[in-house]
C-alpha positions as CSV (number, residue, x, y, z in Angstrom):
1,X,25.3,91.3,34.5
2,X,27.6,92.8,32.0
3,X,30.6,91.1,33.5
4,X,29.0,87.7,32.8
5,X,30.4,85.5,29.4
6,X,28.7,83.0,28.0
7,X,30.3,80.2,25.7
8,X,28.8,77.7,23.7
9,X,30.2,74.1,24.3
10,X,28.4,71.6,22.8
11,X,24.2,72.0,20.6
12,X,22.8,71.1,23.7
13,X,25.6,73.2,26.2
14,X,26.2,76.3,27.9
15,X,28.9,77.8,29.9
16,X,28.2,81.1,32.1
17,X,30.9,82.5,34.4
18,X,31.3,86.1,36.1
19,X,34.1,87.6,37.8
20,X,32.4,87.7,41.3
21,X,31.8,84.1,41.2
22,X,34.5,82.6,43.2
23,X,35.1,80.3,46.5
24,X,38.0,79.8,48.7
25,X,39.6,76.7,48.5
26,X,42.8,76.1,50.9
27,X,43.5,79.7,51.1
28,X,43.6,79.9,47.5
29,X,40.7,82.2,45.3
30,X,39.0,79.7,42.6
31,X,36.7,81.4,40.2
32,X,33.8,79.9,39.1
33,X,31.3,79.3,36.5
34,X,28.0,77.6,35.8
35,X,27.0,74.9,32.7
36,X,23.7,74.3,31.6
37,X,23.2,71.4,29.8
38,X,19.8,70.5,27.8
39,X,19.4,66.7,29.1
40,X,16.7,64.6,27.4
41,X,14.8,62.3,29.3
42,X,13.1,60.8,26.5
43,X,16.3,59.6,25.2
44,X,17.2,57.8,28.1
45,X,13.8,56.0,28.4
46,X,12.8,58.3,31.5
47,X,10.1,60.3,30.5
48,X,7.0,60.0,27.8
49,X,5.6,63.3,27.3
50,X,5.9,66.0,24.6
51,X,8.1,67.8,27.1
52,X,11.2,65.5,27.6
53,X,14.0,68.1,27.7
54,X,15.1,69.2,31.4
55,X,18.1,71.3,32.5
56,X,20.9,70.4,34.5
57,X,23.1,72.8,36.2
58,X,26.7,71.9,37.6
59,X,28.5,74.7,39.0
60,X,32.2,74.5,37.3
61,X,36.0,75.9,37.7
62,X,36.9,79.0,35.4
63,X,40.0,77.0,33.1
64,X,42.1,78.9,34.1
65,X,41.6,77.4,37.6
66,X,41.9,73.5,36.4
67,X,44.8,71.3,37.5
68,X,47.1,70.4,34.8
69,X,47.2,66.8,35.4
70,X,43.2,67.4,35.4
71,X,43.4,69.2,32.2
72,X,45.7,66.5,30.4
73,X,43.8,63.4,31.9
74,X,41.1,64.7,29.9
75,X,41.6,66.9,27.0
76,X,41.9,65.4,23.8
77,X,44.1,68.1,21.8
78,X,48.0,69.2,23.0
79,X,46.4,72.5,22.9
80,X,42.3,73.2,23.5
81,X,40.3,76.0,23.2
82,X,38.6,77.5,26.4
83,X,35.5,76.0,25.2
84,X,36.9,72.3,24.7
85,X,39.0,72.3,27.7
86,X,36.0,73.1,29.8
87,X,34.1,70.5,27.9
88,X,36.2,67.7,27.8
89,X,37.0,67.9,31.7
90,X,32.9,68.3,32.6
91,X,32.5,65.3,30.1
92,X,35.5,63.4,31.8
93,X,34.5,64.8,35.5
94,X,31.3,66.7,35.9
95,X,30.5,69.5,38.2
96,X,28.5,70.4,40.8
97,X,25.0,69.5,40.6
98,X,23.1,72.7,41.9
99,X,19.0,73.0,41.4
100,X,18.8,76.3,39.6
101,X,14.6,77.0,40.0
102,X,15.3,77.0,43.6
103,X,16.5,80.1,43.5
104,X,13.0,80.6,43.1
105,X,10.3,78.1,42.4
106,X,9.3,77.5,38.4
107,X,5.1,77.9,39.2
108,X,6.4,81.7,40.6
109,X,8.2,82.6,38.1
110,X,6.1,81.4,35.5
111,X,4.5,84.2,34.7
112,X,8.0,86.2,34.0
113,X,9.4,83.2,32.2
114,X,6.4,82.0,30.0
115,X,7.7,84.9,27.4
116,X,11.0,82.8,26.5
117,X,9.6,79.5,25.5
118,X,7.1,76.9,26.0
119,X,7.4,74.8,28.7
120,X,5.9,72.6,31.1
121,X,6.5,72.6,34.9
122,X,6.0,69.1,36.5
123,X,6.4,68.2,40.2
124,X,9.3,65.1,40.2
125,X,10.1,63.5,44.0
126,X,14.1,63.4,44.7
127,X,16.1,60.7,45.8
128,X,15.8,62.5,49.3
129,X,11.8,62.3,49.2
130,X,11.6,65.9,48.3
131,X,9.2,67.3,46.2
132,X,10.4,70.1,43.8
133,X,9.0,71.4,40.5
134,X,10.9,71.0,37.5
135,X,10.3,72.7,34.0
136,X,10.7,70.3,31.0
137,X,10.9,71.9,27.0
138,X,10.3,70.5,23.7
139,X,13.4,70.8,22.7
140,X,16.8,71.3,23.4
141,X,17.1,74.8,21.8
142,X,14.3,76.1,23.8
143,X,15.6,75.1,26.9
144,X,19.2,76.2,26.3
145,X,17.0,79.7,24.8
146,X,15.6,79.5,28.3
147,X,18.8,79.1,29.6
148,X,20.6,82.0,28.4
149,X,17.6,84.2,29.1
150,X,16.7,83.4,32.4
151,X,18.5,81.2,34.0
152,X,21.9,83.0,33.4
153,X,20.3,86.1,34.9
154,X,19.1,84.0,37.6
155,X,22.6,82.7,38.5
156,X,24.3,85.1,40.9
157,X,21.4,84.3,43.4
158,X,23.4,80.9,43.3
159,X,27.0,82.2,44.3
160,X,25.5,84.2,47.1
161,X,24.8,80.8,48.7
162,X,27.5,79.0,47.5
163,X,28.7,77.9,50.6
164,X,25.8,76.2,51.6
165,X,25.8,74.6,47.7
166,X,29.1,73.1,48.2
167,X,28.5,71.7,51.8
168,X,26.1,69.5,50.0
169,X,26.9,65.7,49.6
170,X,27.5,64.6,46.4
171,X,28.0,60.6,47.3
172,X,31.7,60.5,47.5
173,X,32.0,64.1,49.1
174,X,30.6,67.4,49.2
175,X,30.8,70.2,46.2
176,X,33.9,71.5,48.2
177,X,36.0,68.3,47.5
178,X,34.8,68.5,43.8
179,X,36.2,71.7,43.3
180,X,39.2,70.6,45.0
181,X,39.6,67.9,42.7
182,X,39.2,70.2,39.8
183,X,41.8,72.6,41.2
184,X,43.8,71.5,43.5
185,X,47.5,71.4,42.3
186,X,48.6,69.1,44.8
């Protein structure tokens, strides 16, 4: 895990990426990277307990592998740091949406996990009928804290199924055209 950087985008949002994190896209090697984001639920009338703060995980593009008219579509300074140039295109764009507790179910690794920060797991039914469990926080900073201390270690378990990730539909496509949208330079 030593390979792995982590930057901070926004109070409530992460950025992870490794080296060995990379698909194939048109014969071309796109390195990859992962954003947490602390989303509250409370705040968008969705949820009513003590708990409202879930994460999201989108699986991203390394900058350096964004499309320039990608990059200027969305980047608000001539210029951008790596942090705001992957912020302002997963504002403008989004990534790919990727469930990171089922890498392992949250009630399993509870006990491992319980040391970082309080939380709450709840079972929530998806759009598809499935049932998963889901932890919530308190607050933002203890699920980003969470985040970066479990959840970034837990991420490489991600990219070795990566394939089957991407295949997923995302409504207008799979995780494979989303990348390619990110990165094509078509």
């Amino acid at each position: 895990m030593d390979s792995t950087n982590m930057l901070e985008l926004d109070a409530a949002v992460i950025y992870a990426e490794d080296e060995s994190w990379q698909c194939d896209i048109g014969g071309k090697s796109v390195k990859l990277g992962i954003i947490f984001e602390a989303v509250n639920l409370k705040a968008e009338g969705l949820h009513r307990s003590e708990y409202p703060i879930v994460v999201e995980a989108q699986i991203f593009p390394q900058p350096e592998y964004l499309d320039e008219d990608v990059v200027l579509e969305t980047s608000e300074e001539e210029t951008p740091s790596r942090e705001n140039l992957i912020w302002d295109v997963y504002r403008y764009h989004g990534g790919v949406l990727v469930n990171i507790d089922a890498i392992q179910p949250a009630k399993a690794s509870c006990g491992v996990s319980s040391f970082v920060t309080d939380q709450q797991i709840q079972k929530e039914i998806t759009a598809s009928g499935q049932e998963i469990e889901v932890r919530h926080f308190k607050s933002a900073n203890d699920a980003l804290k969470f985040a970066r201390e479990f959840y970034v270690l837990a991420a490489p378990t991600i990219f070795e199924f990566l394939d089957w990730v991407l295949d997923q539909p995302l409504g207008q496509g799979t995780g494979w055209d989303k990348i390619r949208m990110l990165t094509s330079k078509e």
